[in-house]
C-alpha positions in Angstrom: 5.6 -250.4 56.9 2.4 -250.7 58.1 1.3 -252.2 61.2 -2.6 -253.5 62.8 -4.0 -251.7 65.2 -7.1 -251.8 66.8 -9.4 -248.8 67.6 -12.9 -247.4 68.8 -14.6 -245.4 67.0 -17.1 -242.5 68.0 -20.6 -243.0 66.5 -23.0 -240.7 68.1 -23.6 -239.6 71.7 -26.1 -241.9 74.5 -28.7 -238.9 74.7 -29.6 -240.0 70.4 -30.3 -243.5 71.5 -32.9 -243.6 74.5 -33.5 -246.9 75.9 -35.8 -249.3 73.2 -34.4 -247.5 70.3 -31.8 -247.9 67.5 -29.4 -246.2 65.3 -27.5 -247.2 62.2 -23.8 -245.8 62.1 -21.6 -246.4 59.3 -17.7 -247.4 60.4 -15.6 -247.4 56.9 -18.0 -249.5 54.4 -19.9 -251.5 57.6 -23.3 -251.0 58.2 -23.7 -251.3 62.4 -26.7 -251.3 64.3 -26.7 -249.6 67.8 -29.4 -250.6 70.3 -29.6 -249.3 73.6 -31.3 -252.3 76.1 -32.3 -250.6 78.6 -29.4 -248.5 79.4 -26.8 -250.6 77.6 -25.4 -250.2 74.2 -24.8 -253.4 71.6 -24.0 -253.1 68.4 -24.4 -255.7 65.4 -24.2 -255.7 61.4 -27.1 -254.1 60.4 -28.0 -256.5 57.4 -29.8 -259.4 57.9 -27.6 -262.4 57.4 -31.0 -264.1 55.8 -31.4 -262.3 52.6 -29.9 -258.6 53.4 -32.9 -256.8 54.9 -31.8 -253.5 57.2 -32.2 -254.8 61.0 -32.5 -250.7 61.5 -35.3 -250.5 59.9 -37.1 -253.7 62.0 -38.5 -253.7 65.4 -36.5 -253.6 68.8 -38.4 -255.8 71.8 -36.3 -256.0 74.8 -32.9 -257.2 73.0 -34.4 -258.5 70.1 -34.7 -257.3 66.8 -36.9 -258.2 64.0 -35.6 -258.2 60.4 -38.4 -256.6 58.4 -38.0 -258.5 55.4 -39.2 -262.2 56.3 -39.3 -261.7 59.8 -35.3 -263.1 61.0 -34.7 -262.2 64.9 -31.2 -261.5 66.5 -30.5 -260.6 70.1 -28.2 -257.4 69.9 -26.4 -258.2 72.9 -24.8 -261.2 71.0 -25.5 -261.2 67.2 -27.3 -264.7 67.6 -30.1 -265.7 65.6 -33.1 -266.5 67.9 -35.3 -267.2 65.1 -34.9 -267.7 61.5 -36.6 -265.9 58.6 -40.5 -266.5 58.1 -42.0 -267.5 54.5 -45.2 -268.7 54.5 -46.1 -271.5 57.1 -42.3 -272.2 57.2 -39.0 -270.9 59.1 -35.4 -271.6 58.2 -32.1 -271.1 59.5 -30.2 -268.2 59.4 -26.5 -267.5 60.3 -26.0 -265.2 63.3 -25.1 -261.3 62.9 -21.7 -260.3 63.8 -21.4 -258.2 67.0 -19.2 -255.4 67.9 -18.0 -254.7 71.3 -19.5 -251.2 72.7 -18.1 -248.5 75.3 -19.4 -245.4 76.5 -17.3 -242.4 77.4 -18.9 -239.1 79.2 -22.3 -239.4 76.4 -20.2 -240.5 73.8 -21.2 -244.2 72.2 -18.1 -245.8 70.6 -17.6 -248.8 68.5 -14.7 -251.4 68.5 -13.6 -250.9 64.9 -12.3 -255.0 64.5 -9.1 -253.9 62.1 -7.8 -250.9 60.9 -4.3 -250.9 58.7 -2.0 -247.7 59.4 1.2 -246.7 60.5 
């Protein structure tokens, strides 16, 4: 019978992420984003929710990152949209980034891993 349980995962250690960078960890099939804000770790789905882009691959100012694609911004501490994507003269709406909740242990960096299915 299996049963849910809920589990973090190790993703890499604090000394790989200085403070103003990022790192892309894979947890199963997810893409996550870990940004360190100036000493503290957040972690959100790395694709753009606009049109799919890799947040990794954007910018990091302060806690917010900038999709490279057409320009979406999310604040890694929360996954929210702050601005939507950029074509042209015009910006639209795009849905916020899911966020995963973040704990460091000695200099390891570990993810909340939302639902796992064992025994």
């Amino acid at each position: 019978m299996s049963a849910h349980r809920l589990s973090f995962t190790k993703v890499g250690k604090a000394s790989e992420i200085p403070p103003g960078s990022m790192k892309v960890v894979k947890i199963g099939e997810q893409e996550i984003l870990v940004a360190n804000v100036d000493g503290v770790f957040h972690a959100i789905a790395n694709p753009c929710t606009h049109a799919g882009g890799k947040l990794s691959e954007g910018t990091l100012k302060g806690a917010v990152v900038t999709c490279p694609v057409h320009g979406s911004q999310f604040d890694v501490r929360t996954g929210k949209s702050v601005s939507g994507s950029k074509f042209m003269f015009m910006r639209s709406k795009v849905g916020d980034a899911a966020s995963f909740e973040v704990k460091v242990e000695g200099d390891d960096v570990l993810v909340f891993q939302r639902s796992v299915w064992g025994m």
